[in-house]
N, C-alpha and C positions, 0 to 999 in steps of 0.2 A: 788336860788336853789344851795345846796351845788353838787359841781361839783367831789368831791372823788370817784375815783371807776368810775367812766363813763368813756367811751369809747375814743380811743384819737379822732375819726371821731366827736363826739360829742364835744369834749372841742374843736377843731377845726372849730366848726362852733358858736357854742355859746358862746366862752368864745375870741376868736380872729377874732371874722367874718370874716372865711377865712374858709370856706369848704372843697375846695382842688373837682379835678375830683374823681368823683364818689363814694362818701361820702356816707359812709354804714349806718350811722343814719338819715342822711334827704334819701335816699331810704326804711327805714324801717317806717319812718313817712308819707312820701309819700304811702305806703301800705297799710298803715292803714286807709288814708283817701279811697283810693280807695274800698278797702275791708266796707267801711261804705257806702258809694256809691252805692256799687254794689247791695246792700242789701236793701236800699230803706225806710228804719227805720228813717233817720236822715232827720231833716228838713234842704234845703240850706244853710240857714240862721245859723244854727247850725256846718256846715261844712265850710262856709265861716268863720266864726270864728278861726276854729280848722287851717286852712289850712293856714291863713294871715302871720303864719310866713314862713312859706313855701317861699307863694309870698315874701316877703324879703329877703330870700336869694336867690329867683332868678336871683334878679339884681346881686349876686356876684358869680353867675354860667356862664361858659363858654357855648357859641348857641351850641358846640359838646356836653357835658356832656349830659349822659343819664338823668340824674337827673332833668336838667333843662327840657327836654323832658318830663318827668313822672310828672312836676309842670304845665308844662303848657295843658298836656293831662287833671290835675285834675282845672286846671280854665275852659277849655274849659267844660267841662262836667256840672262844678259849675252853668255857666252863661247857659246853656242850661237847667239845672235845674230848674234854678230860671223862665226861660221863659215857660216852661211846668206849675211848679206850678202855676204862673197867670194866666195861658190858662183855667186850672180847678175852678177859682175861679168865 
């Protein structure tokens, strides 16, 4: 993906894997997963996809950053999902 024109929070985390506290493009990614979520349209499995790079940079988030908060709010949610949709099957 050409990185011209994107965000420096973005080449920050994509281009240096180095996110930096409170990374305005993994919090607007993080948004979106949740805003899909909330909505109930998308299959788990479909959202764990979307979300796996999330999960990777959490390991280079600080336990203070909100961010890692908002990633690990959307795992916990993910694997509660995935335990409801087997509960219906």
């Amino acid at each position: 993906m050409d990185s011209f024109q994107k965000s420096a929070d973005y080449q920050l985390a994509n281009l240096f894997s180095a996110p930096g506290m409170s990374n305005e493009y993994l919090t607007r990614e993080c948004l979106t997963i949740i805003a899909k979520l909330s909505t109930g349209e998308y299959s788990s499995t479909e959202l764990k996809e979307e979300s796996q790079k999330l999960f990777e940079f959490r390991k280079l988030l600080k336990e203070k950053d909100p961010v890692s908060q908002l990633i690990d709010a959307i795992y916990m949610a993910l694997n509660n999902k995935c335990e409801l949709d087997n509960e219906d099957r």
